[in-house]
C-alpha positions in Angstrom: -2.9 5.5 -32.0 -5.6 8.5 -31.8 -5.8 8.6 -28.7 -2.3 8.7 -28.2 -1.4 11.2 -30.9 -4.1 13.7 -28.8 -1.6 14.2 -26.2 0.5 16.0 -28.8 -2.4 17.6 -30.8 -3.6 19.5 -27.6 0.5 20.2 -26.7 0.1 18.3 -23.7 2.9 16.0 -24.0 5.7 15.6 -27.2 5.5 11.7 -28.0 6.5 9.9 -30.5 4.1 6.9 -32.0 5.6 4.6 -34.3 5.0 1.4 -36.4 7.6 -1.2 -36.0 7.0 -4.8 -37.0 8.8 -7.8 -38.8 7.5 -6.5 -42.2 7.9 -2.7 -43.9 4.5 -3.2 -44.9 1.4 -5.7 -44.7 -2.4 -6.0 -45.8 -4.9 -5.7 -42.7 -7.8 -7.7 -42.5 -9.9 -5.3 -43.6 -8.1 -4.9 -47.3 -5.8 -1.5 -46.8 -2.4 -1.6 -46.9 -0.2 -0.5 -44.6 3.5 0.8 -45.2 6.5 2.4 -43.8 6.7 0.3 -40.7 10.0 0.6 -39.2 12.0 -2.8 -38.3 11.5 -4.6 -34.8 14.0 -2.1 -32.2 17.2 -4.1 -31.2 17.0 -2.4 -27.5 14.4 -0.3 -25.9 14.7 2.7 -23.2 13.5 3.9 -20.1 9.8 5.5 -21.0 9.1 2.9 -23.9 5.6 1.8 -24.1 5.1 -1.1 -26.6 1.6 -2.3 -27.6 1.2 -5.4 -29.1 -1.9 -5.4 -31.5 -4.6 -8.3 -31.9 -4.5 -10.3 -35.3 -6.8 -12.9 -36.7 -4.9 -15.5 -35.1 -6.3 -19.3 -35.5 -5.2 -21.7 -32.9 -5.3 -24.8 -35.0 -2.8 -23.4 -37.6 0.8 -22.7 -36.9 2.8 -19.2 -36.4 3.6 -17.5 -39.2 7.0 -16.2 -39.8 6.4 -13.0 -39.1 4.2 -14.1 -35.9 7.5 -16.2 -34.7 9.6 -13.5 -35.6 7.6 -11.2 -33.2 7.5 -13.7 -30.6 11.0 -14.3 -30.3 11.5 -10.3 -30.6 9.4 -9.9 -27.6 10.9 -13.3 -25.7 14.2 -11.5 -26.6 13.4 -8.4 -25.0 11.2 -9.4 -21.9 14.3 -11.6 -20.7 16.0 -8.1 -20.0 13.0 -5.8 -19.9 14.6 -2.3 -18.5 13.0 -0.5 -15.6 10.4 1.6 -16.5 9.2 -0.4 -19.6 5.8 -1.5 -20.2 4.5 -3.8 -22.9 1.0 -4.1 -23.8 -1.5 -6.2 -25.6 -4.6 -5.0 -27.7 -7.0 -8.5 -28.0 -5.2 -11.6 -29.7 -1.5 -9.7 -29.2 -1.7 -11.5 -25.6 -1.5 -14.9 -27.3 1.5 -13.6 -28.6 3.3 -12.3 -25.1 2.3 -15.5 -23.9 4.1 -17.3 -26.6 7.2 -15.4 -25.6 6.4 -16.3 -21.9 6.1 -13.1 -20.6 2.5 -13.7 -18.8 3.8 -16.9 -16.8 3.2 -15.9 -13.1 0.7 -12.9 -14.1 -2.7 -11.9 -13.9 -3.8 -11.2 -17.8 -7.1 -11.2 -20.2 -7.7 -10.9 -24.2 -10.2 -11.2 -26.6 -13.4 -13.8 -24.6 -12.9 -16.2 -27.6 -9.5 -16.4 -27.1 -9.4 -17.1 -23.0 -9.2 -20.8 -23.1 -6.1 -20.6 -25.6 -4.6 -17.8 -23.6 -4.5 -20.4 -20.5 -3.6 -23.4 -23.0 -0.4 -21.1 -23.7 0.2 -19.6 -20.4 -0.7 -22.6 -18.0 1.7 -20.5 -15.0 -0.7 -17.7 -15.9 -4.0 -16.5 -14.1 -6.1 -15.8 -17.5 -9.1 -13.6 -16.4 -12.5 -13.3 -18.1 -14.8 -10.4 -18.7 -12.0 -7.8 -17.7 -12.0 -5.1 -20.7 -8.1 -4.6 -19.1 -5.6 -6.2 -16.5 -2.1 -4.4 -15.3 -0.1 -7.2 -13.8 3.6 -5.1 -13.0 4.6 -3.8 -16.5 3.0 -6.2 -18.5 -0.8 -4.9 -19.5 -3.3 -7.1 -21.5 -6.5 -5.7 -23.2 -10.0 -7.5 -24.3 -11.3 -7.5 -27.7 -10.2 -4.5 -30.5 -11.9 -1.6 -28.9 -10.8 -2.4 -25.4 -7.5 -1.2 -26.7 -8.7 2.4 -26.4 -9.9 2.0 -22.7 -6.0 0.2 -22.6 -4.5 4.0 -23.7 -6.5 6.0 -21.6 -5.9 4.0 -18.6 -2.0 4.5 -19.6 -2.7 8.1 -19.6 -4.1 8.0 -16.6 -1.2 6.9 -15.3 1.5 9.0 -17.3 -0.6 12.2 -16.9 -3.5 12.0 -14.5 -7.2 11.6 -14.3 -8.0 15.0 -15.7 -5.4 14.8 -19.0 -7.3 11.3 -19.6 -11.3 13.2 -19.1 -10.1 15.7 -21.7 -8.8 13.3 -24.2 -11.7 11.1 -23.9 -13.7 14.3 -24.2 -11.9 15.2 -27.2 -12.5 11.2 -28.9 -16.0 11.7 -27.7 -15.5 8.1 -25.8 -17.2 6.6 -23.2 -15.4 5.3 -20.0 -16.1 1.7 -19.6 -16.5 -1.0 -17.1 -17.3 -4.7 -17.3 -18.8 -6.8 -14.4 -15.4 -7.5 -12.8 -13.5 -4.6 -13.2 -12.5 -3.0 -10.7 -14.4 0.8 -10.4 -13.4 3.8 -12.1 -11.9 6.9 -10.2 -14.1 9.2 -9.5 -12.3 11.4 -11.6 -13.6 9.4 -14.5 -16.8 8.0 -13.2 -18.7 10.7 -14.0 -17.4 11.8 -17.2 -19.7 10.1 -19.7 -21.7 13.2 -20.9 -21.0 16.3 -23.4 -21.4 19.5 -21.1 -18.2 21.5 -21.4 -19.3 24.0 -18.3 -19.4 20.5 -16.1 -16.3 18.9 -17.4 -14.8 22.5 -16.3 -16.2 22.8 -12.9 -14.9 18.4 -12.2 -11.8 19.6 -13.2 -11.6 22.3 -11.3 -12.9 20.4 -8.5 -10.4 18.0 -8.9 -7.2 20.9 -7.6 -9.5 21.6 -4.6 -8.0 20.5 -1.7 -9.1 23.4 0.6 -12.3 23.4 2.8 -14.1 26.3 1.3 -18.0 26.8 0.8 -18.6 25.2 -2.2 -21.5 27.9 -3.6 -19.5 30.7 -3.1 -16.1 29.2 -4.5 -17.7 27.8 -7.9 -19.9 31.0 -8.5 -16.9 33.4 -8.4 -14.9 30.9 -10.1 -17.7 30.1 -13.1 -19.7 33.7 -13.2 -21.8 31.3 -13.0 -25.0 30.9 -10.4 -24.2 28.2 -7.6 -28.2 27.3 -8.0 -28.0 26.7 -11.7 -24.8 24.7 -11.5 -26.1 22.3 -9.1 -29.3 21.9 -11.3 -26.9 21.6 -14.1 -24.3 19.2 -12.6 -27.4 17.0 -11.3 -28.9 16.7 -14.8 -25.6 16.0 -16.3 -24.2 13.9 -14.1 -26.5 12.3 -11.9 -24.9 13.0 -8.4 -25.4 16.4 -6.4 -22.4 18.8 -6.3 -22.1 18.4 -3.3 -21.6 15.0 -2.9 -19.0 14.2 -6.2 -17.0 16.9 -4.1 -17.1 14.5 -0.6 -17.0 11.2 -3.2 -13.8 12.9 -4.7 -12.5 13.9 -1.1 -12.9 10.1 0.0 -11.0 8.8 -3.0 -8.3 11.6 -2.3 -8.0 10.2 1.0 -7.8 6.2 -0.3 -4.7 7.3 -2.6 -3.1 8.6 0.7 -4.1 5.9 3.5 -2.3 3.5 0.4 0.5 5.4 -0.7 2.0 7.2 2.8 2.2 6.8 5.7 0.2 10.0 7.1 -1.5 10.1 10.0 -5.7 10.4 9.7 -5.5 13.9 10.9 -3.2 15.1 8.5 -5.1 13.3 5.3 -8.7 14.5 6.5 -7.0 18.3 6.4 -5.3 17.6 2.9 -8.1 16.7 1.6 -10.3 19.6 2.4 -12.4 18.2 5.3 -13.5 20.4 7.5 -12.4 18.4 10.6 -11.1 14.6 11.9 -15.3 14.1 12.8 -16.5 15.3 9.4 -14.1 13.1 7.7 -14.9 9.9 9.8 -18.6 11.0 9.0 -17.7 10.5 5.2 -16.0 7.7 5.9 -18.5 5.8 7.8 -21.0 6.1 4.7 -18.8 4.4 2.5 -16.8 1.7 4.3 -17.3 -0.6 6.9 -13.6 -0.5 7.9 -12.3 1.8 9.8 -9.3 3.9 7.9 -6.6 2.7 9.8 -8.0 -1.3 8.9 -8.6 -0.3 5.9 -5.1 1.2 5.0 -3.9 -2.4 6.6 -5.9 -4.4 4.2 -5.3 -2.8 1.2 -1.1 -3.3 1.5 -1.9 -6.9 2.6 -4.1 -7.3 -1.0 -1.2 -5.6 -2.8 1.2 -7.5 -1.1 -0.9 -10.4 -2.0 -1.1 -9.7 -6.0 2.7 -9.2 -6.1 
C-alpha cells in the first residue's frame, strides 16, 4: 500500500487505495486490528487493480467463511472481468484466485511452501517456482509477503514507466530484485540499487536521450558537473562505465521497438540515438547472436507461444 500511496505523495498520479474485504474489520496475524474496511465491490471499472493479499492459509483445514465468501467474490467477478482489469495476488492470495478458477490455463507462482497446493488447486495451471512474480494476461501472482512490493513496482512500471518506478523505489529505499528464473530487469532498473542522487539524476536523464550527441559534453552542461568525475562517479556507483549503460540502454530501446512495431532497422538504430546502421549492428553483435531481423521473428513467435 506504501508503495502505492507514493505515487500520490510525490503528486505523480491521484489514486485511490482502498480496503475492501468480507469483514469491516479483522485481527492480523501479527495481533493489530484492522478497521474500516469497505464491503467486497458488486462491479469493478476500467483501471481497477485488485490485489489479493496472502493469509495463513492451512491446506488441511477447510475455507473459512470469509475465505469462501472472497472466493466466490472473485469467481463472480473473473467470469466477466472488464477490459483493462487486473487482479493480483500477494503470496497465499493465489490459492485463493485458484479456488475461484481464475489461474486455469495460466502461468502463476506464490509463496515456495505453497507451490505444490497451488498445482493441487489449479491442475489446468502451470505453477512456477522460484519466480518472486509471474504476469500471465491480467491475472498477476506474487511469491512470499515481501514479493508483493517487487508485485507494485512492476505494476508501476507498467502504469507509469521505468523512471516513476526508480524514484519510488528510491523513495522506499528498496532494492530491485531478481530470483534465478526471472526473467532480467530493464536496464532502466538494473542498475538502480545504490543511494547517489547525482547518478539516479544523470540515468534518468539518460533515459529521454534519444539523440546521438557526445556524451561528455552533453552531461557536463547538463550536470555543471565534470564529465571525468561523473564517469568516476557513475563507475563506483554503479559498476558499468557511462558509456556503456548509455549503448546497454540504447539496445534495450531498440528490443522494445523490433517487438512492438514494425520499423525498419534503419529507422530504430536512428531513434535510438546510434550514430549509424554499422554502429548499431556493432552493438548488436556484442549482445546477441541473432541477427535483429531473427530476433524480432523469434520473440513474436515466444509471445505468440505464451498466449
Amino acid at each position: 500500500m506504501q508503495i502505492f500511496a507514493s505515487l500520490t505523495e510525490l503528486d505523480i498520479a491521484d489514486i485511490k487505495i482502498q480496503c475492501v474485504g468480507p469483514e469491516s474489520h479483522i485481527k492480523s496475524y501479527q495481533g493489530i486490528f484492522l478497521s474500516a474496511i469497505a464491503p467486497l465491490p458488486k462491479r469493478l471499472i476500467a483501471g481497477d487493480v485488485v490485489v489479493v493479499v496472502g493469509s495463513k492459509i492451512q491446506a488441511e483445514l477447510p475455507a473459512t467463511p470469509a475465505q469462501q465468501q472472497v472466493t466466490q467474490w472473485l469467481r463472480d467477478i473473473g467470469g466477466k472481468l472488464p477490459s483493462g482489469i487486473v487482479i493480483a495476488s500477494v503470496c497465499t492470495g493465489a490459492v485463493l484466485l485458484a479456488q475461484a478458477g481464475l489461474l486455469d490455463g495460466r502461468l502463476c507462482t506464490t509463496h515456495h511452501n505453497h507451490l505444490k497446493t497451488l498445482q493441487q488447486l489449479a491442475p489446468q495451471a502451470r505453477v512456477i517456482s522460484k519466480r518472486i512474480l509471474v504476469q500471465d494476461g491480467p491475472i498477476y501472482t506474487s511469491a512470499g509477503v515481501s514479493a508483493g512490493i517487487d508485485l507494485a513496482l512492476h505494476l508501476i512500471t507498467q502504469y507509469f514507466g521505468s523512471a516513476i518506478s526508480a524514484r519510488i523505489a528510491r523513495e522506499n529505499l528498496i532494492q530491485f530484485r531478481r530470483l534465478e528464473a526471472d526473467p532480467q530487469l530493464s536496464v532502466h532498473l538494473s542498475y538502480r540499487n545504490h543511494q547517489h542522487p547525482l547518478i539516479h539524476e544523470v540515468q534518468d536523464w539518460l533515459a529521454q536521450q534519444t539523440v546521438q550527441t557526445p556524451l561528455n559534453e552533453s552531461l557536463s552542461a547538463q550536470f555543471s558537473v565534470s564529465y571525468r568525475h561523473l564517469s568516476r562517479l557513475f563507475m563506483k556507483e554503479c559498476g558499468i562505465s557511462l558509456k556503456q549503460y548509455q549503448q546497454t540502454m540504447r539496445l534495450d530501446r531498440s528490443r522494445q521497438l523490433f517487438m512492438d512495431t514494425d520499423w525498419s532497422i534503419e529507422r530504430i538504430a536512428e531513434h535510438c540515438g546510434f550514430a549509424s546502421l554499422q554502429s548499431f549492428r556493432a552493438a548488436w553483435r556484442q549482445h546477441e547472436t541473432l541477427p535483429p531481423s531473427k530476433w524480432r521473428e523469434k520473440q513474436r513467435q515466444d509471445s505468440q507461444g505464451l498466449r
